[in-house]
Each structure stands twice: as C-alpha cells, then as structure tokens.
N, C-alpha and C positions, 0 to 999 in steps of 0.2 A: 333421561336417566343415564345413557352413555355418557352423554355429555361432563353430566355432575362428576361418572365414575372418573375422566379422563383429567377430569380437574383437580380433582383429590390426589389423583396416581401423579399427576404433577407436582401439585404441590409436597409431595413425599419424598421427590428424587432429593438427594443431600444440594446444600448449599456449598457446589463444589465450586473453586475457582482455577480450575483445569483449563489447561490452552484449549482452544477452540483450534479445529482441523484449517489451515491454513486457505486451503480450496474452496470450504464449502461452509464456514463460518460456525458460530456458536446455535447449538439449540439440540434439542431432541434425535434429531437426526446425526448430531455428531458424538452426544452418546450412546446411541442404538448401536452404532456399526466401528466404535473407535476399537481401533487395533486392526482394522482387517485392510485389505490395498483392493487397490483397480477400480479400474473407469465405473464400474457399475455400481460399487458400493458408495460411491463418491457421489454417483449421480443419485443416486437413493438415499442419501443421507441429506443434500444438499434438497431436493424435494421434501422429505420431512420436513427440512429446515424452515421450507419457505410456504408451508400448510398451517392450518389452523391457528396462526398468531403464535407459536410456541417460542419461537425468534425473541419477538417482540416482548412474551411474558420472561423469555432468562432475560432480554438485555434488562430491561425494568426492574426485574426482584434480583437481578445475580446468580440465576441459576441456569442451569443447564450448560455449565460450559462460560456462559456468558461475562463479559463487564462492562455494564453501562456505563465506570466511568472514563472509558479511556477517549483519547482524543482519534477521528476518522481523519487520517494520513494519505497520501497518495504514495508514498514513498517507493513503494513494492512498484506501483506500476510506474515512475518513472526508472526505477531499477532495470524494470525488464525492457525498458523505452532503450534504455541507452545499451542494455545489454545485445538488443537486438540488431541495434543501430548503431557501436563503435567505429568504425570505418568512415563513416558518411560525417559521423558527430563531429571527429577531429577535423576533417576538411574543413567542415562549416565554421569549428568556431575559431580555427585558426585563419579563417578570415572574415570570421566574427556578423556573417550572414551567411544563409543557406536555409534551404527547407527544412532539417533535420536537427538545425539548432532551431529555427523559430517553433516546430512543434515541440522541442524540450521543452522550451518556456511555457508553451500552451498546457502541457502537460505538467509542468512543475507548479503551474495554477499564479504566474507570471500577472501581471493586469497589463492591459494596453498600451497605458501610459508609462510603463517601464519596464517595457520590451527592448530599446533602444539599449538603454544601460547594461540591460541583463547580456545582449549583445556583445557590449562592446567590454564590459569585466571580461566573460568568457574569452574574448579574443587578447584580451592584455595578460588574463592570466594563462594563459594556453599550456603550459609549461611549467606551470603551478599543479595543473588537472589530469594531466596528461602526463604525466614525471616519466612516464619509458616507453620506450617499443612497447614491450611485453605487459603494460600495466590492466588491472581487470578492471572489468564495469565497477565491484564493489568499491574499489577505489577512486574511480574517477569519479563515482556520485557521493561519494566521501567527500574526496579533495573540494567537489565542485562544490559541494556546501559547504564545506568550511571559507571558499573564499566567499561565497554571498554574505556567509554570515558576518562575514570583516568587512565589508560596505555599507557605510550609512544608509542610504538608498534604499538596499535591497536585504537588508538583515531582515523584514518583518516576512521574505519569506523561506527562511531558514527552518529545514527538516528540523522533528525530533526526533 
C-alpha cells in the first residue's frame, strides 16, 4: 500500500522541466531540498536521487526536474580537467605531448587511433587555444573545440 501511495504521489508532482541541481542531478531528491545550500542537503538530495528508481522514473516520463531527451556530455568534466590542470596543459601541448595533454584526450573521449592527430592540432594550434597569459579554462576549452571542430579528422568529436 506505501508503495501504491508513493507512486500516485509521484505521479502527481507537475510535469515540470526545471534545471536539475547541477551536483546532484534530476529527480525527487532535487525537488525536495531545491533552494536550500550545503554539503548535507546535497548529499540528501543526491541519495534521494539515487533510491527507489525515482531518477530513472523523471528521466523516462519528464518529470521531476528531469529530460530524458538530452544528449550525456563529458564537457563539464573536461572543463574542470583543464581548469585544474592549466599550467601543466600549455606545456604539454605546446610540445604537443605530455601526460596532461594525453589525458585531455582520454578525457575528451579521444579514440586511440586519433590520439596522434589530436596531439599534434593542439600543438600547431597552441596559440589559437591558448590566445594570452591571462586566458581562462572557459576559454581555452572553447578555443580548443572550436579548433577540433575545423579538422576533418577530428570534427566527430566536437563538444555541444
């Protein structure tokens, strides 16, 4: 009988298409506690999130926050890859190898067999990606897709 109750009460929340909490995703858990801050409501939200299939039921119907139809990006965590890692990235790809360019690629979901390429644009365009001293990660993983996106080769793996 809880059960049945918890499925009805579900199915009653509005068909909203509200951003889902960036941290902790779409579902029940991110409208229980939205508007409020801190590590604890985040981590209580994001546990809601990942209990009884509620996730699973907004991505499917559209609700709770959710939109099953968007596309799963990596973009945010190569964002934070290169934001963490500026310093190390420009050395690497201005001589278009180094440990911190080859896990870009790993990370930018790169394939094997065109790792080399992805290498060596980076290091031709260095100065394409890289335009100042002063330039921010949002920019260089900007730049840096805009130049994949203008290589044959390596356009198919161009952020959206």
């Amino acid at each position: 009988m809880k059960k049945l109750i918890a499925v009805a009460a579900l199915s009653l929340l509005p068909f909203s298409n509200a951003m889902a909490d960036q941290d902790i995703g779409c579902g029940l858990g991110s409208m229980l506690f939205a508007g409020q801050q801190g590590k604890g409501v985040k981590i209580l939200g994001a546990t809601t999130n990942g209990t009884s299939g509620n996730q699973t039921f907004g991505i499917t119907f559209g609700t709770l926050g959710c939109d099953g139809t968007g596309t799963v990006t990596s973009s945010e965590k190569i964002a934070l890859f290169i934001d963490g890692n500026m310093e190390q990235l420009a050395r690497d790809m201005s001589q278009g190898e180094g440990e911190t360019l080859a896990t870009l690629a790993e990370v930018w979901g790169v394939a094997e067999q065109d790792k080399a390429a992805f290498n060596k644009l980076a290091q031709a365009q260095f100065s394409s990606v890289f335009t100042s001293e002063n330039v921010t990660s949002q920019t260089v993983l900007e730049n840096l897709n805009t130049v994949v996106a203008s290589d044959a080769q390596l356009a198919s793996y161009t952020l959206s």
